[in-house]
N, C-alpha and C positions, 0 to 999 in steps of 0.2 A: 730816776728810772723812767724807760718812755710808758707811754701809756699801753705799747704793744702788749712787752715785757709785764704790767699790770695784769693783763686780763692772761694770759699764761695760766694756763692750769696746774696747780703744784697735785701731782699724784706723792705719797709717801709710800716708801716701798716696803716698808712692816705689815702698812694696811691688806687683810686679807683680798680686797678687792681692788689691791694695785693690776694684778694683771687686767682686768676689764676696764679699768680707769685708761690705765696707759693705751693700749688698743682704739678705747675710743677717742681718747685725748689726739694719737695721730691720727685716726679716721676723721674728727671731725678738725683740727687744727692743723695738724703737719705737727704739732710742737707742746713739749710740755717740760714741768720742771721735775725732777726724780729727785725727793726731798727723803732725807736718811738712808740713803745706799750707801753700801761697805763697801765702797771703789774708793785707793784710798785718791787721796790728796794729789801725790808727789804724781803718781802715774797718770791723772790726768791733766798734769800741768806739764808733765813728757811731751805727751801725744798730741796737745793742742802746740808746744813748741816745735816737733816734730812735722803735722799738719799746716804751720805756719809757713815753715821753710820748703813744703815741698809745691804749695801753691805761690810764694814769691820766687823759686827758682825758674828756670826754664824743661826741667824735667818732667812737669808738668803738659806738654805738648807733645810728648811722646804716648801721653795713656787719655786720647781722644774718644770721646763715649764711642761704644759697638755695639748698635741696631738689633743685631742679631742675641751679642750675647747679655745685652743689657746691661752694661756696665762700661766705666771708664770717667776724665774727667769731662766736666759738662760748663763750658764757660758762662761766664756772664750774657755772650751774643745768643747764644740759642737755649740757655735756662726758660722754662715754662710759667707758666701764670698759676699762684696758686690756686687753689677749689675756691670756686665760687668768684674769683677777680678777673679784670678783665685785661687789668695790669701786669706785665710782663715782671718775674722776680728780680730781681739788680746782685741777684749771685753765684758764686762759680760754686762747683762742688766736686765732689767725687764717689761716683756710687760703685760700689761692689756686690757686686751677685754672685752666690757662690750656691 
């Protein structure tokens, strides 16, 4: 496991102060781990297969981030530098705004 991954904050989602953990977990990291959630298994090993295939195809360059409405896919060329780095991040994504 890298060292990132290490320092991850596991929030438990039983705990009565998962909501304020998780909140600050992405305010101050971007990132955490949601340790005993009833999501089960099989559905999110769908979505990450699902997710897999829609960033290796090329349908992917048809949902280019929109400025306005703040969403869409976001490549690896113009991805942001996390809080506080001055490092450009090395990943693609896809944000929805609804």
């Amino acid at each position: 496991m890298s060292t990132v991954m290490n320092e991850l904050r596991p929030v438990e989602y039983t705990n009565p102060e998962a909501g304020s953990q998780f909140y600050q977990a992405l305010r101050d990291d971007g990132f955490l781990v949601l340790d005993k959630h009833p999501i089960d298994y099989g559905l999110i090993s769908e979505t990450y297969a699902a997710w897999q295939a829609f960033f290796e195809s090329g349908s992917k360059d048809g949902f280019e981030f929109d400025q306005e409405r703040h969403d869409g896919y976001v490549s690896a060329d113009v991805s942001e530098c996390a809080v506080g780095s001055k490092q450009k991040d090395i990943k693609s994504f896809y944000h929805y705004y609804s």
